[in-house]
C-alpha positions in Angstrom: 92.1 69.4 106.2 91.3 72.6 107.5 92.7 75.6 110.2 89.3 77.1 110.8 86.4 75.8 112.9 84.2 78.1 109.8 85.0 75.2 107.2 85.4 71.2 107.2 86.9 71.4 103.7 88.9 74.2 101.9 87.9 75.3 98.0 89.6 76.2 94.8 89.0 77.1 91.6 91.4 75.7 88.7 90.7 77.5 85.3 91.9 76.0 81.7 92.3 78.6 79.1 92.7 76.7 75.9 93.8 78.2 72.5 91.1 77.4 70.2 87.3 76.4 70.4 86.6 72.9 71.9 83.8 71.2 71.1 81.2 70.5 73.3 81.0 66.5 72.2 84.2 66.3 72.7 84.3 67.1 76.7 81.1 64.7 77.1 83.2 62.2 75.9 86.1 63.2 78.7 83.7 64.1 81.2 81.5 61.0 80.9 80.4 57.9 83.2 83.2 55.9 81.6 86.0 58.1 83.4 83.9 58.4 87.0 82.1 61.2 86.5 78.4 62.4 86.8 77.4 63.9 83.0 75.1 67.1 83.0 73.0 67.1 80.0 71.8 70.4 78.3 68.6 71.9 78.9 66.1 71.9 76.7 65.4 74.4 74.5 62.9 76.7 75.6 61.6 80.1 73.9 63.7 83.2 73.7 61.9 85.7 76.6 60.7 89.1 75.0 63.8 90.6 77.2 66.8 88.9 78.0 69.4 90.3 80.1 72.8 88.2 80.2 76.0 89.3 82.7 79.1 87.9 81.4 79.5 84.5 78.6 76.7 81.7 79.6 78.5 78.8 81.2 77.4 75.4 80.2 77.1 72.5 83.0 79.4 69.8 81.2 79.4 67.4 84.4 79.8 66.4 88.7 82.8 64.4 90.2 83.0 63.0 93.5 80.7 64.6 96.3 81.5 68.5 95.4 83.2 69.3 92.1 81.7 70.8 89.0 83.2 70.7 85.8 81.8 74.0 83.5 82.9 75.4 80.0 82.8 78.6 78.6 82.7 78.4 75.2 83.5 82.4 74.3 86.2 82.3 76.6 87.6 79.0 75.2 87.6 78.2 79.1 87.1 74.8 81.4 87.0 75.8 85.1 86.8 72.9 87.7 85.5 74.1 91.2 85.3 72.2 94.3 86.9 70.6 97.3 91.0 71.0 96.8 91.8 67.0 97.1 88.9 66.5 94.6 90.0 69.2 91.8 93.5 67.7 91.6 92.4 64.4 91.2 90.5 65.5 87.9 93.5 67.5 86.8 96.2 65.3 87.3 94.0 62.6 84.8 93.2 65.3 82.3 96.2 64.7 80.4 95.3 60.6 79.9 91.4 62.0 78.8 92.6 64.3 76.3 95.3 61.7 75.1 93.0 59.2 74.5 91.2 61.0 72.0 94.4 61.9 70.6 95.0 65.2 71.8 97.6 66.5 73.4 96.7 68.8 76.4 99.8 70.5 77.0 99.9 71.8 73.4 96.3 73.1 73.4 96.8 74.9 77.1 97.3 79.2 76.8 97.6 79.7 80.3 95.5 77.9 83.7 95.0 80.6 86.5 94.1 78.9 90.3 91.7 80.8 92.2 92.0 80.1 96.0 89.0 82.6 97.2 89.3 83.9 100.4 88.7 81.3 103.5 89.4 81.2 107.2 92.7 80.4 109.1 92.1 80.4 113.0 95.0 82.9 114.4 95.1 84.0 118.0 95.7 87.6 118.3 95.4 88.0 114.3 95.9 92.0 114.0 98.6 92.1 117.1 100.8 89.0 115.0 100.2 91.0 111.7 101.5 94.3 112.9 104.5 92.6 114.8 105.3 90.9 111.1 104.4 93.7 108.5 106.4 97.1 109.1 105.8 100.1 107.0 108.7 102.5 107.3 107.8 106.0 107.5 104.3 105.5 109.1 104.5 108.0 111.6 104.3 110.8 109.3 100.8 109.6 108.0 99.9 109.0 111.9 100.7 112.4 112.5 98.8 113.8 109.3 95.7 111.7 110.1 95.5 112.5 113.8 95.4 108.7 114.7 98.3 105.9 115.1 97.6 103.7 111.9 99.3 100.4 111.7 99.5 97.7 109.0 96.0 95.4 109.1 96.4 93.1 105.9 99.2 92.5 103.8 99.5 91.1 99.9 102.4 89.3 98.4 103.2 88.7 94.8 105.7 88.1 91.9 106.2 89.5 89.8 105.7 93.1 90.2 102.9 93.5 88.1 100.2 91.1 87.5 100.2 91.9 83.3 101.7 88.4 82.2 100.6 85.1 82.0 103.0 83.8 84.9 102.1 85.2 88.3 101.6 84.4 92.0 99.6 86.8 94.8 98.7 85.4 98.8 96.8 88.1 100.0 95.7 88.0 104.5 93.0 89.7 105.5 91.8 89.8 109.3 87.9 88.7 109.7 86.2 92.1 110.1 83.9 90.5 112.5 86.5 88.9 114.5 89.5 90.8 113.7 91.8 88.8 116.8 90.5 85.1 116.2 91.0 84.3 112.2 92.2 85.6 109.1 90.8 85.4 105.4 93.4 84.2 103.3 93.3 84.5 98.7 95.9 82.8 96.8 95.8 83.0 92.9 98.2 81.2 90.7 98.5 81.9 87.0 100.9 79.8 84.6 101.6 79.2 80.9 102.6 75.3 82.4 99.5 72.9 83.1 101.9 71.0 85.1 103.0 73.7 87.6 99.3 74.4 87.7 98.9 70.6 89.0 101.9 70.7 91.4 100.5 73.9 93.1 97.5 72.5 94.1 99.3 70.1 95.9 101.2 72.5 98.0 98.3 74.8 98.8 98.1 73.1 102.1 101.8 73.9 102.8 101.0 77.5 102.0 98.2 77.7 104.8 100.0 75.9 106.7 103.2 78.2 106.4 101.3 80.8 106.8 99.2 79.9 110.4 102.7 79.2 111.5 104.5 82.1 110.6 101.2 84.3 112.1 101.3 82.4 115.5 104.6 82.7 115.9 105.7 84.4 119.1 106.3 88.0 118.5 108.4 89.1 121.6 
């Protein structure tokens, strides 16, 4: 599925922040052959360089699923992030649950918080900006028109809940016209945080809808 002629299939990001330290045998044996999946060994080790320079915690390749998802762990962060095609990534999160519970764990109880990261990609809109500005009104614009010497208007837009983004429970869509094609597409972000697995799962199911919602509301006639 996709609303852009720039993509055949749309992306996402689904993060697992768990409580405590897993241990690495214990995701091989989740992420293995057994459960359909393509296990990434470790590296060998080589020689410490006389200067290393590291950005961030090292993410280790735990395994591949399907024809574009990756499966990584951050053990510092205590993190599992799953990347790939949408329809893919939901498939392996809505069997996590059965892994972990086969090893007797329960995954619901070991979850902090998962955070959803839909980076910005392409919608197709006819007349992008025009729809935007016929949507998105900013009271009291004039006065900044008149102060800047030039009749500014709204050009993206950002919606969230709550108001601030400081908790473990929070929802943003931000729309961004294509800066080199301002009237044919639009970039949209969605990120979804929640101290729920299971609302994580059910969002990426309605991700679609959102896009969807979201070409429709943009193309709708503005007269």
């Amino acid at each position: 599925m996709s609303y852009s002629k720039l993509v055949e299939r749309y992306t996402v990001r689904f993060a697992i922040f768990f409580t405590l330290f897993l241990p690495e045998g214990m995701l091989r044996k989740i992420f293995s052959e057994k459960n359909n999946f393509r296990p990434i060994l470790p590296p060998p080790p080589t020689p410490p360089p006389v200067v290393e320079i590291t950005v961030g915690p090292p993410r280790m390749s735990i395994a591949e699923y399907s024809t574009a998802t990756k499966i990584e762990y951050v053990p510092e962060r205590f993190l599992i992030e799953i990347a790939g095609p949408i329809e893919e990534v939901s498939e392996v999160v809505k069997r996590l649950p059965s892994f972990f519970d086969e090893l007797d764990y329960d995954l619901n109880k070991m979850v902090r918080y998962i955070e959803i990261n839909f980076t910005p990609q392409p919608i197709d809109i006819k007349d992008a900006v025009k729809n935007i500005r016929s949507k998105v009104i900013f009271k009291g614009i004039e006065h900044l028109s008149k102060l800047v010497g030039a009749d500014v208007n709204v050009y993206s837009f950002s919606l969230s809940f709550p108001e601030t983004p400081l908790t473990l429970n929070w929802f943003q869509i931000s729309v961004e016209p294509d800066v080199n094609s301002p009237s044919a597409r639009v970039y949209v972000r969605l990120i979804k945080r929640s101290e729920r697995f299971d609302e994580g799962v059910n969002f990426l199911d309605i991700i679609p809808k959102v896009l969807t919602i979201i070409k429709e509301l943009l193309e709708e006639s503005h007269d």
